[in-house]
Steps between C-alpha positions, in 0.01 A plus 500: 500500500132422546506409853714835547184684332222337648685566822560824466104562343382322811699717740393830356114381533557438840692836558228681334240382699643655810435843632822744588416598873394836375229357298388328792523796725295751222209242472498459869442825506230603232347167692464670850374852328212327295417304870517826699251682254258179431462455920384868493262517275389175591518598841285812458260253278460230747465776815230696312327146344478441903333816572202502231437142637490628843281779360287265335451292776375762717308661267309172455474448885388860576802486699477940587806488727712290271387757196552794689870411615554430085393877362697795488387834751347689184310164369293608208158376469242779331676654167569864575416646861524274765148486731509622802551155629840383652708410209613181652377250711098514573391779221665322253270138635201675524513674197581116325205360691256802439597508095513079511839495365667221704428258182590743239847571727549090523433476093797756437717411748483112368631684151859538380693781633773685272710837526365839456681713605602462836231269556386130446146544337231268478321478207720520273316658264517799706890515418437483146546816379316399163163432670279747649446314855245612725399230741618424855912467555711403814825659480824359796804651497841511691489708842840510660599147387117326560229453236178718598125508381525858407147497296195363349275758303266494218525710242 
């Protein structure tokens, strides 16, 4: 009668550790959902990682094409008004070199970016809703599918 019990205890354990095809089947599933959202967020993470590196490198290299082909069409750069100065491309350079902001543009570009809005910000202070920030900020954001310089202003 023992032997009968402990067989019968021993055969249940082993039964219960099994999963019903079903249970396979559902956790396969929830599986392949939490991979399909993780790749795209990390996918969007690790394309727009690659761009403010890019960025940064040709910031640091004073590389004007390689910056130029990074910025949106209406790239910010004075608060308010834009100058008279193309908005892109060579206004944009000399105004940097003019105003001797190539350094300050490297220091905030080499800072964390995080969401505001629909933009990646650098500082982040300047997201912070709770602190009154008035300094220099880059701002990239998405422009049909590719990351964008879209501005860097003071004030």
């Amino acid at each position: 009668m023992k032997t009968l019990a402990c067989i019968l205890l021993v055969v249940a354990v082993a039964l219960s550790g099994c999963k019903s095809p079903w249970k396979k089947k559902k956790e396969e599933e929830a599986t392949k959902t939490k991979k399909e959202v993780a790749t795209s967020e990390e996918g969007s993470e690790v394309d727009f990682t690659a761009f403010v590196g890019r960025l940064r490198k040709a910031v640091q290299a004073h590389d004007l094409e390689a910056v130029a082909g990074m910025m949106t069409t209406d790239f910010a750069f004075v608060m308010g008004a834009a100058p008279e100065q193309d908005r892109k491309g060579e206004g944009v350079f000399q105004y940097w070199d003019e105003n001797g902001l190539w350094p300050e543009l490297e220091g905030i570009l080499s800072e964390k970016f995080v969401k505001k809005g629909e933009f990646m910000v650098a500082p982040p202070q300047f997201a912070n809703t709770a602190i009154d920030y008035d300094g220099y900020r880059a701002g990239i954001r998405r422009v049909s599918g590719s990351w964008k310089f879209a501005y860097f202003v003071n004030g």
